[in-house]
C-alpha positions in Angstrom: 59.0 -20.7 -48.1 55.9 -18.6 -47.5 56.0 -16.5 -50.5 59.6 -15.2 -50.2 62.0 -15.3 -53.0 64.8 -17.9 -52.6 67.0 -18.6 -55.7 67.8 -22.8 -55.4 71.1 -22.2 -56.8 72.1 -19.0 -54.0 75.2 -19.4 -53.0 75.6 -16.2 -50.6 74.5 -15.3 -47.5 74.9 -12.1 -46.1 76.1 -11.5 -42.9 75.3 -7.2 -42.3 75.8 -6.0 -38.5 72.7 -3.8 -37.2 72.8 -0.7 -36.4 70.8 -1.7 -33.1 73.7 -3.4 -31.4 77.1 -4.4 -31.9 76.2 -8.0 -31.0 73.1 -8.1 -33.7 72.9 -8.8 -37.5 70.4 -9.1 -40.2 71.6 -12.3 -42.1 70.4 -12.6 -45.9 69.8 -15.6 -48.1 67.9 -14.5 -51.3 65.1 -12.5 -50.5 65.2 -13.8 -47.0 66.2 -11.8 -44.1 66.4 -12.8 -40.5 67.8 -11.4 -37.5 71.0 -12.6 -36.0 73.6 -12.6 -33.0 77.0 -12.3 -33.8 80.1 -11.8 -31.6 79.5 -10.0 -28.0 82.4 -7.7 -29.0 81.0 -7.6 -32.7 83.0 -7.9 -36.1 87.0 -7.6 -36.5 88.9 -8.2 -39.4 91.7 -9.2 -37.3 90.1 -12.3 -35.4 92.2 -13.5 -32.7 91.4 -16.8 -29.8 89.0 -15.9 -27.0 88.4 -12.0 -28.5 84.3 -12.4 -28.8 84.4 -11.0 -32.2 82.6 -12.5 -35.8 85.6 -12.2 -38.4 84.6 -10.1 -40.9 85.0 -13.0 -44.1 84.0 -14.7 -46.4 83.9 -18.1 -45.3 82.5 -21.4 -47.4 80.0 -23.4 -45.4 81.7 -26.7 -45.2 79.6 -29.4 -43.7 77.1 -29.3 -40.6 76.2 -31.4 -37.2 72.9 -32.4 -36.0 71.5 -33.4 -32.2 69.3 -36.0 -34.2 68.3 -37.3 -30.9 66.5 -33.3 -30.5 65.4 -32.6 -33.9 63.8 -34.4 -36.5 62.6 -33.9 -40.0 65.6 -31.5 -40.7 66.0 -31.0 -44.6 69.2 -29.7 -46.1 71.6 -30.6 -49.1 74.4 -30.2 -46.9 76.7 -33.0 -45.5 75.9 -33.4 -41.8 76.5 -35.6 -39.0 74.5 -36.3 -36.3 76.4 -35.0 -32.8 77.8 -37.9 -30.8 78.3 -36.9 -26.6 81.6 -37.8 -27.0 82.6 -35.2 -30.2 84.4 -32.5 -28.9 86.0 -29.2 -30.9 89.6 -28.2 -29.9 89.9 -24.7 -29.2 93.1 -24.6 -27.8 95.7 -23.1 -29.6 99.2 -25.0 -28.9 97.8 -28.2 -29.9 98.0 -30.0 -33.1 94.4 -30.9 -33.2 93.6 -27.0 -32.9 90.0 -26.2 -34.7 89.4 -29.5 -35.4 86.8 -32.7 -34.2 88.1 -34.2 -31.1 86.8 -37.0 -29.0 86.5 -37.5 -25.5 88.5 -37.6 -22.9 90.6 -34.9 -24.2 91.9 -32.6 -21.8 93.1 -29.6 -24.0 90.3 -26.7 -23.6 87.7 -27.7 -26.2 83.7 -26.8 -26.9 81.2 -29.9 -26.7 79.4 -30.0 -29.4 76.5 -32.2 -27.6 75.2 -29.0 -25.7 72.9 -28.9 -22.8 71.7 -25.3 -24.0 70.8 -26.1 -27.7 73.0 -23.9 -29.7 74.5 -26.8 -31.6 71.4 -28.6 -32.0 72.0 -27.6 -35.9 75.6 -26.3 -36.8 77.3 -25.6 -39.7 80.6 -25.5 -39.4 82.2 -22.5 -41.3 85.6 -22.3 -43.3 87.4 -20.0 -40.7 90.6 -21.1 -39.9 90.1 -24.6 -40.7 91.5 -24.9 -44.3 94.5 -23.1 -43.4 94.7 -23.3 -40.1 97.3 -20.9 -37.4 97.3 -20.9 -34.5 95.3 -18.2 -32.5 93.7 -17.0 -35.3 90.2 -18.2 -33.9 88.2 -21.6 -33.6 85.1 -23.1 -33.4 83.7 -20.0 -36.1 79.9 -22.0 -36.6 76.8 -20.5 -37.6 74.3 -21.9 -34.8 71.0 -21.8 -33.2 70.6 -18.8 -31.0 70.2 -17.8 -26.9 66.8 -17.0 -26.1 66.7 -12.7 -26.7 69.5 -13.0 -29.2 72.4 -12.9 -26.6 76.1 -12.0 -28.1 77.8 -15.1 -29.2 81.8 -16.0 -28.9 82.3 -15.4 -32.4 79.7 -17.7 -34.3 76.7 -16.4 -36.2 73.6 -17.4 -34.6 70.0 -17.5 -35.8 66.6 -19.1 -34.6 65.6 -22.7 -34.9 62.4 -21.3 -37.1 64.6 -19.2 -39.4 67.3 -22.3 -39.7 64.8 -24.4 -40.7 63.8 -21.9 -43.0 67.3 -21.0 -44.6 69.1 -24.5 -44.3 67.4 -25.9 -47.4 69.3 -23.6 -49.9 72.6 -24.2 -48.0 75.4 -26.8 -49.4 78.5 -26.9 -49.5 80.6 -24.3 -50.8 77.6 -21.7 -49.8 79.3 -18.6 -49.2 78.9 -16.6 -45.8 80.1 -13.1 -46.4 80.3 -10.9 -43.1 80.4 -7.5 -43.5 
């Protein structure tokens, strides 16, 4: 990475809201630092379904998913597997397969993961809610690709293709992502 410092073995990323907007964060991996959209209604440390807001956390990156029919030549450590159009993520709270893979058809409200607009063309799914999961605590927590001009995500931490290709090499799993 272009003369920056990255340690192989980091296992933290930092997750620091801006003071520029609510919606904007400087994430950190090492020496690293790129900008970052977070929640449209910013950080909480009492996350809730549907409130717009990044939890404030420390989360484990678990494992990621890939549009491998968009992007090629993507190197990581990091489990991943490549989106399917038929993988869906439940985000409804009442059912038993709440923050978890679905498949289509599944009528429950859910997130596709084989977007139209990109933002899951790389994402890592984050331990938020999954490990111990209840119900309307928040789903679908990822850290994604970005809207063009950094628009507010839903909850998820979003960064650039360039700076994901740049960060995801130092990212396994068990990195930490620490939201502050």
């Amino acid at each position: 990475m272009g003369g920056e410092k990255v340690n192989r073995k980091a296992t933290i990323i930092t997750v620091h809201h801006s003071p520029v907007s609510r919606s904007r964060a400087v994430v950190s991996l090492g020496n690293v630092k790129v900008a970052a959209a977070i929640g449209r209604s910013g950080r909480t440390s009492r996350k809730r379904e549907g409130d717009g807001a990044t939890p404030i956390a420390d989360m484990k990156v678990l494992y990621g998913f890939l549009r491998g029919d968009r992007l090629k030549g993507v190197k990581t450590p990091l489990p991943t597997r490549r989106i399917a159009g038929n993988m869906l993520w439940c985000d409804e709270p009442g059912h038993p397969s709440y923050n978890r893979l679905v498949r289509a058809p599944f009528k429950p409200s859910h997130e596709e993961m084989s977007r139209k607009d990109g933002l899951y063309d790389i994402c890592l799914v984050l331990d938020w809610n999954i490990s111990s999961r209840a119900r309307y605590r928040g789903s679908a927590i990822f850290f994604h690709l970005i809207r063009p001009g950094y628009e507010p995500t839903a909850g998820c931490i979003a960064v650039s293709l360039k700076d994901m290709r740049r960060i995801l090499p130092y990212i396994r799993t068990g990195t930490r992502v620490r939201v502050f």
